[in-house]
N, C-alpha and C positions, 0 to 999 in steps of 0.2 A: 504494500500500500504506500504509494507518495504523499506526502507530507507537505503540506504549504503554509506558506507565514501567515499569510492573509487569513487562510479558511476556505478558501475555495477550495472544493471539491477536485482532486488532480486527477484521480480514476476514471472520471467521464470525463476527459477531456481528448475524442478522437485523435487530435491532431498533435499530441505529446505523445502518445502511446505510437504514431506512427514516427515520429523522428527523435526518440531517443530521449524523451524528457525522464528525468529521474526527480521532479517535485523541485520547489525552489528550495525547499526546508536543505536537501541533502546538497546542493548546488552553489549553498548562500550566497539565495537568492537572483540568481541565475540558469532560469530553469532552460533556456535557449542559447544558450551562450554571452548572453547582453544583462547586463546589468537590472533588474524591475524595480523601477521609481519607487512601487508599490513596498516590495519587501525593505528597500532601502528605507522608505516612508515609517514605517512599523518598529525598525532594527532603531531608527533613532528616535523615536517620539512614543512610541507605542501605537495600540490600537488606539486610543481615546484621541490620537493626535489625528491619526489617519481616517476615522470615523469623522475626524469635525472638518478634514478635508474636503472627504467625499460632502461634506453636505455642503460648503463652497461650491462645488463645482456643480450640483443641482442647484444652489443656487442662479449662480452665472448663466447655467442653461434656460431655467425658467426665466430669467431677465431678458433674454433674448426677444421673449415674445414673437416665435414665428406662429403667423397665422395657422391652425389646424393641427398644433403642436400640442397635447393634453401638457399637464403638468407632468415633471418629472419626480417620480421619489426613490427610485432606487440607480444607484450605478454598480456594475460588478466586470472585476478582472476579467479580461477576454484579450487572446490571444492575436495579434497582429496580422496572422493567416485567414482569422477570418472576417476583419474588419477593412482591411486596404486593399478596397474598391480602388475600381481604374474609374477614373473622372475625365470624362471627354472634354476637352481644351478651346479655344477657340480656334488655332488653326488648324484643328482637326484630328490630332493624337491624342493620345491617351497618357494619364498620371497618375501613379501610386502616389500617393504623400505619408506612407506611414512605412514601418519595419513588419516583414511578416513574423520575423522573430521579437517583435516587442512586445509588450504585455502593456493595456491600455485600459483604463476603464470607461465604460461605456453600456448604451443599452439600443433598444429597439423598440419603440410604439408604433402603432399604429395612426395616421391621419384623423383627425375628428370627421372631415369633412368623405369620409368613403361614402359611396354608395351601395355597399353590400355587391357591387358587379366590378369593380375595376379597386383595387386595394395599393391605396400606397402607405407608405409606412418612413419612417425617419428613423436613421441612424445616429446616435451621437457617439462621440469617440474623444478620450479627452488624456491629454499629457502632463505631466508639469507646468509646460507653460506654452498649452493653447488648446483652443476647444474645434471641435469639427461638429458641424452638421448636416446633414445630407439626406438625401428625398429620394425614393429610388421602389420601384415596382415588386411585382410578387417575386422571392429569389433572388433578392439585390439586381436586378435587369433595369436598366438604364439610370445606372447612377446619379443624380447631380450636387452638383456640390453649394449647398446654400449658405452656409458660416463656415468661413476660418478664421478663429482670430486669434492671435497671441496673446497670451494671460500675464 
């Protein structure tokens, strides 16, 4: 059983059981090879520190105020593999803006405004120091990128 600083759950986590993750606990706190804010977060301040983090960074998200955006209450550790979406550019390529080996917290709502027939849903995605927002169809399909911003 993997072992993590945070509390996340490392057993279900697909995408560590397929590249070699052994938990950030045994790794301290590099359960990918790169450093996690998160464990480093904890290692100096404790949970109480990183708890009153996390509720910064839902704050800053709800400040945001994007239209059809519910309120945010929860953020949890997720893995950079499956949060860094390719965001179409304007001259027409494609941009990763994250590490697929970084560990990020963030979440996934749903749009207030669905119709029950076409679902879109928001990603947030959030670093040390800056927040990501993003809009994007059923299966993350046709990403867009609505908030960057440096914190």
């Amino acid at each position: 059983m993997k072992k993590s600083i945070c509390g996340i759950d490392c057993d279900n986590c697909g995408y560590g059981k397929n590249n070699g993750c052994v938990g950030c606990a045994d790794s301290n706190g590099c359960p990918f090879g790169k450093k996690c804010f998160i464990a480093e977060y904890i290692n100096i301040g404790g949970m109480d520190s990183y708890n009153a983090f996390k509720e910064q960074l839902i704050e800053e998200f709800n400040s945001l105020n994007i239209m059809g955006m519910p309120q945010i209450t929860e953020l949890i550790p997720l893995n950079g593999a499956y949060v860094n979406l390719k965001y179409p550019m304007p001259n027409g390529k494609e941009v990763k803006l994250l590490d697929d080996n970084g560990i990020y917290l963030g979440t996934q709502v749903e749009c207030e405004f669905n119709d029950g027939e076409f679902i879109k849903c928001y990603g947030l995605v959030a670093g040390m120091d800056f927040l990501i927002v993003s809009e994007y169809g059923a299966n993350c399909t046709d990403p867009e990128l609505v908030v960057y911003k440096k914190r």
